[in-house]
VEXDO-963695 format. One record per residue (C-alpha): x, y, z. Coordinates in steps of 0.001 Angstrom, whole numbers. Each point is the difference from the previous one (the first is absolute). Layout:
<atoms>
        px        py        pz
         X         Y         Z
...
</atoms>
This chain:
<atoms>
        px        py        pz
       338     99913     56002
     -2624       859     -2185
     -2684     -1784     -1668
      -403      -486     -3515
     -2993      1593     -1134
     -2760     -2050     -2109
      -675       522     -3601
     -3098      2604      -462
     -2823     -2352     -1282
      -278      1009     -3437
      3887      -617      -241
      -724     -3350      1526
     -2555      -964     -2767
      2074      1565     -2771
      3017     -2668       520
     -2395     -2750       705
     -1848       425     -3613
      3737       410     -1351
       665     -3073      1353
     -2578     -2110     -2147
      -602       312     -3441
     -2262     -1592     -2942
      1230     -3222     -1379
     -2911      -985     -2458
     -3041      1839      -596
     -2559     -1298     -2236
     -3493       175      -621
      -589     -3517      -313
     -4348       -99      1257
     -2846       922     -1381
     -2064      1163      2811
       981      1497      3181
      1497     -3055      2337
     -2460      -703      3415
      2134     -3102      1719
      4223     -1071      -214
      1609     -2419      1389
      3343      -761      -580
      1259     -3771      -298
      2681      -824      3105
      1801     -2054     -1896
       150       989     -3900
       260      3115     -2376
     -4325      -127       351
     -1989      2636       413
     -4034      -722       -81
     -2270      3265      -649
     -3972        24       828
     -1062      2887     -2608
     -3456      1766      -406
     -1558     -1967     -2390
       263     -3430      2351
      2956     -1236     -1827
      3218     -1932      1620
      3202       833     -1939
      3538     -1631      1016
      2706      1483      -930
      3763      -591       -28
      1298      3502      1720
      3407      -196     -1435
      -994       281     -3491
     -3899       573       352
      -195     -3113     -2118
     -4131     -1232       610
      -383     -3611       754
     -3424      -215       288
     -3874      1797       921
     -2706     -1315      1906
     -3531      1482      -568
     -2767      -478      2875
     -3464      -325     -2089
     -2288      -524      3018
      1424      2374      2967
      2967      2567       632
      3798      -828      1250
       709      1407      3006
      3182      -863      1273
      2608     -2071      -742
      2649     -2509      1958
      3038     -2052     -1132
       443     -3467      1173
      4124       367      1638
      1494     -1632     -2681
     -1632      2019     -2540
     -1633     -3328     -2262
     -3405      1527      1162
     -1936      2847      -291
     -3270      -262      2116
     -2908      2985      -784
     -2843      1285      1878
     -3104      1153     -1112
     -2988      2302      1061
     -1919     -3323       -33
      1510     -1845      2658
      2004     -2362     -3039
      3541      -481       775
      2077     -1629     -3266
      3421     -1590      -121
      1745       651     -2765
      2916     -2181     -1547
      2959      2706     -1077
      1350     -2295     -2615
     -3227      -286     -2100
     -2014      2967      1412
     -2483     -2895       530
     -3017       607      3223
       522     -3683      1369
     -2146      -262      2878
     -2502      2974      1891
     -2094       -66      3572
     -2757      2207       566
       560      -435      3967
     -1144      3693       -92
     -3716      1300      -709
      1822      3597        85
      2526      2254     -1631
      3678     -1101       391
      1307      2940      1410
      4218     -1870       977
      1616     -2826      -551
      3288     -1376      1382
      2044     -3145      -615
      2442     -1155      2117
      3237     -2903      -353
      1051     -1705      3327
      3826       622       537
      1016     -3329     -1014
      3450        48      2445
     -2364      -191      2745
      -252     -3688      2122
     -3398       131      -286
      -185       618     -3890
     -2373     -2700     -2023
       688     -2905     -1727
     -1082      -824     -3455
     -2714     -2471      -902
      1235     -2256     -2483
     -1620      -600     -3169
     -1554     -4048       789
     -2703      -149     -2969
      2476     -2580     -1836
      -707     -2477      2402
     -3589      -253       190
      -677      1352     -3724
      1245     -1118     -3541
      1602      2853     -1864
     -2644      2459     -1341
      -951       125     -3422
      1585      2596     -1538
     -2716      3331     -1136
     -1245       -23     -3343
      1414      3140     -1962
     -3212       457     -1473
     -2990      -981      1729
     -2509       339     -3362
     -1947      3534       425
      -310      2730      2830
     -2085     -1790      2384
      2510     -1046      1977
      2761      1854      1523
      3226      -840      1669
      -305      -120      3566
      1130      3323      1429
      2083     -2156      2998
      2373     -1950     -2390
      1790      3160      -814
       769       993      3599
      3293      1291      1028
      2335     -2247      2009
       -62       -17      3626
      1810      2392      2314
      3362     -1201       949
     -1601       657      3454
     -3010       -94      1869
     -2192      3232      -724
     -2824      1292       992
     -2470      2726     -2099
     -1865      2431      2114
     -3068      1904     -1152
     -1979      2761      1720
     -2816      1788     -1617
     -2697      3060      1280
     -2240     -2286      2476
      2983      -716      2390
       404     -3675     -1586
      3840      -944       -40
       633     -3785     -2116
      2926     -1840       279
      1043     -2749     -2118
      2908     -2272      -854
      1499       461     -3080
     -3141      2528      -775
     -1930     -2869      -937
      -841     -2199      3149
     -1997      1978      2371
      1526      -507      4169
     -1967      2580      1611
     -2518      2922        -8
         2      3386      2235
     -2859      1903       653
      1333      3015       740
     -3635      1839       110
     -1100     -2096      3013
      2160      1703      2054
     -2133      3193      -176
     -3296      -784     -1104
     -1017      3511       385
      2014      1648     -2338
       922      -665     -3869
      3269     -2152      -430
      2078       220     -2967
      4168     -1705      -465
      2418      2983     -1151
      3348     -2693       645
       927     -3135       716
      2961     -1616      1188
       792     -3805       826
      3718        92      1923
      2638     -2347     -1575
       -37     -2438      2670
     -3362      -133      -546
      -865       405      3611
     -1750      3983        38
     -2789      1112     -2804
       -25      4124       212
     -3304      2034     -1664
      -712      3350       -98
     -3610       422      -275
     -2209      3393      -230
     -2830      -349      2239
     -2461      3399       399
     -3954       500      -751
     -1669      1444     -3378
       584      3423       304
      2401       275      2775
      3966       350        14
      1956     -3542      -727
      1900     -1317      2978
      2820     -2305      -893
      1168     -3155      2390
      2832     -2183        59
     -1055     -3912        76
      2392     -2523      1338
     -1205     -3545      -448
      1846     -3778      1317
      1312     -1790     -2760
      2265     -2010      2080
     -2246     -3572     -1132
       950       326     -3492
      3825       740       800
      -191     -3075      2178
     -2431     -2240     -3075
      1988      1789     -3007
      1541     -3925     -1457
     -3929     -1625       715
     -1429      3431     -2228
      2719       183     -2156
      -903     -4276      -571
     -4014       886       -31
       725      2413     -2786
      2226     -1685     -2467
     -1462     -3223       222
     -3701      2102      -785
      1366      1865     -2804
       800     -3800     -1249
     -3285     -1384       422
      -994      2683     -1853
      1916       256     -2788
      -567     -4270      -376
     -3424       864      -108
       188      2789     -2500
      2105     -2037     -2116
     -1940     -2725      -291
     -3512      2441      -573
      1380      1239     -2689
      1535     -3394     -1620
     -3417     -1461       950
     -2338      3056     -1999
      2707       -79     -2926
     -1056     -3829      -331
     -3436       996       -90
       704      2866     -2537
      1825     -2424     -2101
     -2819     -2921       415
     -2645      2295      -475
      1421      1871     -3885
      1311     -4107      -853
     -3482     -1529       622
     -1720      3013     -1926
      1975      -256     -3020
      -803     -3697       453
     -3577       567       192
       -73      2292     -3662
      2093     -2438     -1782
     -2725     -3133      1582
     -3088      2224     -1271
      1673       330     -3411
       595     -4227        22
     -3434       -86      1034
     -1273      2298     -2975
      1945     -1985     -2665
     -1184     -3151      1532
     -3462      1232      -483
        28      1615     -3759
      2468     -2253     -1842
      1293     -3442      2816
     -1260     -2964       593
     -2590      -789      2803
      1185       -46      3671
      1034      2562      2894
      3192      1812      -395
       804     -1433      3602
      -225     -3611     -1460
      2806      1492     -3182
      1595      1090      2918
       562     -3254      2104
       350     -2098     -2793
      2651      2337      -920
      1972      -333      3649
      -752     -3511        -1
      1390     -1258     -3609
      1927      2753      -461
      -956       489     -3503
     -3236      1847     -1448
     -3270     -1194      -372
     -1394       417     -3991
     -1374      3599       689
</atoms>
């Protein structure tokens, strides 16, 4: 019996490239692209290009949702939250953002990181598993009256709407956003907003320079995995493989999931009630001014053409009577 022979190479790579062909191609950027990362769960695709700018795009039809421009540092990488509602973005300063997808809104960022954000991951716990979390629910109602609602305009620029009342909605799940950047430091934090832990990869090797390539956080949250390049100025890199022990936040996951969601409450109670609070002032502040010019102007015509007395005492006889004095 003989053998069937194998395709020559080139024959090999001739039906392969037959065997794909162009759907769409468009030029759709206007610089060359640096980062992508593909949404897991949605038609997204988010592109880092040269001139620091985010753009998402809908792949199917190339459709552009939103940008994102960086005015103090440089993106450098990019992760999706699992369920694709968040975008989170590094930067050469050590800033990581969240991002809400609906609005293209930057709704909270940590700067857990003095250096460049060289990988992020973000990782969902498999919520079949016995051991998944359980949600925190919502108790403000019974130790707070309902919150005023915002103020649609709150009188001038000074003010701005707190970036945390626009955040996305929480993961279905508990999740976990992991962060490594060039001086071996590796974050990781719940929901990407409540910091559980911080690696320093660099003491390991105090000798040598210490910088994260990858990062990986296992779904059952029990094994973090990092590449890191370790080597001396001047000298060839040497690449190791770090395995850390997660297996405390696997077992804590409902107590960190709880932590988390009842801080990004607190927060947003007190960010809502800031800005209700500086509006009042706004408001308090432009009333009692135009109160103030139309007093003086009382107090002229008091002066040139009235009768004697303070315009305080026209005033209160005023409030008091409820009909005007003879000025």
């Amino acid at each position: 019996m003989e053998l069937e022979q194998p395709d020559p190479p080139d024959e090999v790579e001739a039906k392969m490239l037959k065997s794909f062909s162009v759907v769409n191609d468009r030029a759709v950027l206007s610089s060359s692209a640096t980062v992508m990362e593909w949404c897991p769960t949605m038609d997204l695709l988010a592109v880092v290009t040269q001139d620091d700018t985010i753009v998402v795009h809908r792949f199917l039809t190339w459709q552009q949702l939103f940008t994102i421009t960086c005015a103090d540092s440089s993106f450098t990488c990019l992760a999706w939250r699992p369920d694709g509602k968040v975008l989170a973005s590094g930067s050469a300063n050590g800033v990581v953002d969240l991002y809400n997808v609906e609005s293209g809104i930057s709704f909270h960022r940590f700067s857990l990181h003095q250096a460049r954000i060289t990988c992020m991951h973000w990782t969902l716990e498999d919520a079949s598993s016995p051991l998944a979390s359980v949600p925190q629910p919502d108790r403000t109602s019974a130790f707070l009256p309902p919150l005023p609602s915002l103020p649609n305009d709150s009188g001038g620029s000074a003010f701005q709407r707190p970036a945390s009342l626009d955040a996305a909605p929480p993961a279905p799940c508990f999740d976990l956003l992991v962060a490594g950047d060039e001086a071996g430091k590796i974050s990781l934090s719940v929901a990407g907003v409540f910091c559980v832990g911080l690696v320093e990869a660099a003491a390991l090797n105090s000798s040598q320079k210490c910088s994260i390539v990858r990062v990986h956080l296992s779904q059952d949250l029990e094994s973090l995995v990092a590449v890191a390049r370790t080597g001396v100025p001047g000298a060839a890199a040497t690449y190791r493989l770090l395995r850390f022990d997660t297996h405390v936040i696997s077992e804590r996951r409902t107590e960190l999931r709880q932590l988390a969601e009842q801080n990004a409450q607190i927060k947003q109670l007190l960010d809502h009630l800031t800005y209700v609070i500086a509006d009042m002032g706004q408001k308090w502040k432009s009333t009692f001014q135009a109160f103030e010019s139309k007093f003086s102007l009382l107090q002229q015509m008091l002066t040139n053409e009235g009768p004697e007395g303070k315009p305080e005492d026209h005033l209160i006889f005023l409030l008091i009577s409820g009909s005007s004095s003879s000025a």
